[in-house]
C-alpha positions in Angstrom: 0.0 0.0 0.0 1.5 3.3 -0.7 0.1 6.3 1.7 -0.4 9.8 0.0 1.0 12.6 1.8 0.6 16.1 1.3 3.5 18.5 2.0 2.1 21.8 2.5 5.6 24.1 2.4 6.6 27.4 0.4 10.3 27.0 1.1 11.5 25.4 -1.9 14.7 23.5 -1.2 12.9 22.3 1.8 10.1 21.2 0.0 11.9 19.3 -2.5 14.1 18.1 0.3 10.6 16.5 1.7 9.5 15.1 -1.7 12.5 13.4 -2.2 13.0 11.5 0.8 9.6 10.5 0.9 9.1 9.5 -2.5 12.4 7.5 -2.3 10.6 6.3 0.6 7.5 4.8 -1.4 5.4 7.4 -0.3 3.3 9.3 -2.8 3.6 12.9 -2.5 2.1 15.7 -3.5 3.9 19.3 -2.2 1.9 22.9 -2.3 3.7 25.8 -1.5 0.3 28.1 -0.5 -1.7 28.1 2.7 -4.6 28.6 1.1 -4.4 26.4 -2.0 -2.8 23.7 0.5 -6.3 24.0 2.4 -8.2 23.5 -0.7 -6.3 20.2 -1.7 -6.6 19.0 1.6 -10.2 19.6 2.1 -10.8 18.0 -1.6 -8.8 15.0 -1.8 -8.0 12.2 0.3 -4.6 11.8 2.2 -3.1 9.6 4.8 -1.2 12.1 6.5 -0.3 15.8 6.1 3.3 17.5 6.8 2.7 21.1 7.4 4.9 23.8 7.9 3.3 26.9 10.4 4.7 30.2 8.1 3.0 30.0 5.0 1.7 32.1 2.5 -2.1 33.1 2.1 -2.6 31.1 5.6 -0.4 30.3 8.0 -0.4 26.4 9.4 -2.5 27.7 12.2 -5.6 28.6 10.5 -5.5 25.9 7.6 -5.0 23.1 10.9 -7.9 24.7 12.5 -10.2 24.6 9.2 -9.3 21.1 9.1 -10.4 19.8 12.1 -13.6 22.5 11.7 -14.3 20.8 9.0 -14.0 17.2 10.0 -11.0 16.4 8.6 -9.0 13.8 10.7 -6.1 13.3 8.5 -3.3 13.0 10.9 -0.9 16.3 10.7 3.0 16.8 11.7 3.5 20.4 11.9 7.1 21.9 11.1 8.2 24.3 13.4 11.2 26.6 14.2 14.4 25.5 16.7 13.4 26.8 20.3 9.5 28.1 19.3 8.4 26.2 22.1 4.7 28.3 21.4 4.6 26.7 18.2 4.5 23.7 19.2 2.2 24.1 22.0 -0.8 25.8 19.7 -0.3 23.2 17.1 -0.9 20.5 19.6 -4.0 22.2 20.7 -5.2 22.9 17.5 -5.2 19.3 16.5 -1.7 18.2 15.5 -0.6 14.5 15.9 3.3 15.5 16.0 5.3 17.6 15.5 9.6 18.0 13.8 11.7 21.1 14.4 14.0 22.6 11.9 16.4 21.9 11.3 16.1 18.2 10.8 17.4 15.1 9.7 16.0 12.6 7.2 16.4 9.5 9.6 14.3 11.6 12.2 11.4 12.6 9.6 11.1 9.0 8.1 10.7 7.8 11.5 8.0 10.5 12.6 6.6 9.8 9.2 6.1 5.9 9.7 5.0 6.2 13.4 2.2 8.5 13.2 1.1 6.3 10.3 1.5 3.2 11.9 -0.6 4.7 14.8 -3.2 5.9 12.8 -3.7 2.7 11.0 -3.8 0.5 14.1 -6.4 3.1 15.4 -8.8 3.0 12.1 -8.4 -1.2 12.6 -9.6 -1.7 15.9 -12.8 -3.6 16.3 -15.8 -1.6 17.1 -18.1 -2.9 19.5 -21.9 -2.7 19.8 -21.9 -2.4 23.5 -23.0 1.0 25.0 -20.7 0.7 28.1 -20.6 3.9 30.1 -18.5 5.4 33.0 -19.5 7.9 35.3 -17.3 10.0 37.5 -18.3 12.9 39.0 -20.4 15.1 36.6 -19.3 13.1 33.8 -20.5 10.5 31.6 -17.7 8.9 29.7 -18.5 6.3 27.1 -15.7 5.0 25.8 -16.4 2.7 22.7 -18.2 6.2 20.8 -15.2 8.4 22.0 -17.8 10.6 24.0 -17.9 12.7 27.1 -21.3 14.2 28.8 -20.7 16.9 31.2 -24.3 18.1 32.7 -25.6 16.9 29.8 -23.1 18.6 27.3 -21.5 17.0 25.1 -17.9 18.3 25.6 -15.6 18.3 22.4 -12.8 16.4 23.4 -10.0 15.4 20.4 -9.0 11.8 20.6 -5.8 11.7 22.2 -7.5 14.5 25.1 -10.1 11.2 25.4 -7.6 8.8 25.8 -5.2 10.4 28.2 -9.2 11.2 30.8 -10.1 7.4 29.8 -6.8 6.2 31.4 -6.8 8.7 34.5 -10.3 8.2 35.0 -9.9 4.7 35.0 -7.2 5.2 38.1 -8.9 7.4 40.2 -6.0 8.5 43.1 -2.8 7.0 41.2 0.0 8.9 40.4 0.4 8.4 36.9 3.7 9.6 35.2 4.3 11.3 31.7 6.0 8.1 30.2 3.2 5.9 31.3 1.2 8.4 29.4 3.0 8.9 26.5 3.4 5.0 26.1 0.1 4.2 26.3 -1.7 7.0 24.4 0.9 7.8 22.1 3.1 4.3 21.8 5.9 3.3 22.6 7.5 4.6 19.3 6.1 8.0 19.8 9.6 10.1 19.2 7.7 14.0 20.5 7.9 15.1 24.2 6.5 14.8 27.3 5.1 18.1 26.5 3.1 16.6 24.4 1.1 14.9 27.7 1.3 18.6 29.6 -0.5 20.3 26.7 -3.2 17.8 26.5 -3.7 17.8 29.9 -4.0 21.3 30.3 -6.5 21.7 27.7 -8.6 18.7 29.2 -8.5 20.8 32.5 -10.2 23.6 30.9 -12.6 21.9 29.1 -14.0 19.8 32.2 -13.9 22.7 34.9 -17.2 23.6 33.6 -18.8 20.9 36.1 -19.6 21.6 39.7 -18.7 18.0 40.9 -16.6 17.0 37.9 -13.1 15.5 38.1 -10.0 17.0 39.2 -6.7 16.0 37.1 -3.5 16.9 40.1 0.0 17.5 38.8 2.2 15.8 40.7 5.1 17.8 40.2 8.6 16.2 38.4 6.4 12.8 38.1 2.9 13.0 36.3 -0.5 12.8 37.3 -3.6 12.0 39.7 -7.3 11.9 38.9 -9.1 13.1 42.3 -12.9 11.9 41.9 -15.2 14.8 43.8 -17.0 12.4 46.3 -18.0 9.0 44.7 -15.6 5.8 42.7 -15.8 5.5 39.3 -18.9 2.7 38.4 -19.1 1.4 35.0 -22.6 0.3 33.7 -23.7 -1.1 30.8 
């Protein structure tokens, strides 16, 4: 099988740069060097995975990441982003990004990015899907995990998949420290290659999107470790 990638980058030697590697690579590739016309071709065709740099004409990688996911588009994106611009990184996570390379780079390290993220998403799209309606409550929250759904007062509350994942697996250890590598193995995998910043910026943005509930969950840092889900007054019950 070959996956199509889209390269959405307006620097030229580092665009061909990217087509060559990953067409040598067996990928097929298609590069744009707009924002907007990079927007356009992703919202049109299909891909497997998109590599988008953040400064870009017409739109920047912000707003063309944002349309994306706005739109429904789950294609998994690694955003490129400048040495040191720790911000960069942060708001592309939040936006929706799957991963992220700073420049410069070396081919070994995008192939590898390139392959996991891949190999993630495909292990993702084959997992069986169940007809059971299981659900877990915890506070002021109604978590139901085979439809990738979270009910806070009767909200919906629109959480991406890996913010799911990383509640699903606290809320599933209510009052155990649980550190950044546990996390990042077990959401991410084993061969995720990004940060534990990754985990902090998830977890941050799960914080905010759950403090809306009077009795809902509390997610604790535990400072230089990880983690604790503190429940508000009962134990997590699963029913069917």
């Amino acid at each position: 099988m070959s996956y199509k990638v889209l390269v959405i980058e307006d620097e030229p030697t580092l665009a061909r740069l990217l087509s060559y590697n990953l067409t040598q690579e067996g990928y097929a590739t298609t590069v744009i060097d707009h924002g907007a016309e990079g927007l356009q071709t992703a919202l049109q065709r299909s891909f497997d995975l998109i590599i988008l740099d953040i400064m870009l004409p017409g739109l920047n990688g912000f707003e063309i990441l944002n349309r994306l996911r706005q739109n429904g588009v789950k294609t998994p994106v690694i955003i490129l982003t400048a040495r040191n611009a720790e911000e960069e990184v942060v708001q592309g996570l939040k936006h929706g990004a799957d991963d992220y390379i700073t420049k410069p780079f070396g081919v070994a390290e995008l192939l590898a990015r390139v392959s996991a993220v891949l190999r993630r998403t495909q292990q993702e799209d084959n997992l069986p899907i169940e007809s059971t309606d299981k659900v877990i409550s915890a506070g002021d929250l109604s978590i139901y995990p085979e439809k990738y759904e979270v009910i806070l007062n009767g909200d919906t509350v629109p959480l991406r998949p890996k913010e799911f994942e990383v509640l699903l697996y606290l809320v599933q250890r209510p009052g155990m420290v649980i550190t950044r590598d546990d996390l990042m193995n077990v959401v991410w995998g084993f061969d995720y290659i990004g940060g534990q910043r990754t985990v902090d910026v998830h977890v941050s943005s799960l914080r905010k999107k759950l403090e809306l509930g009077q009795q809902s969950v509390q997610i604790e840092s535990i400072r230089g470790v990880g983690y604790k889900l503190v429940m508000p007054k009962k134990l997590v019950t699963p029913k069917v």
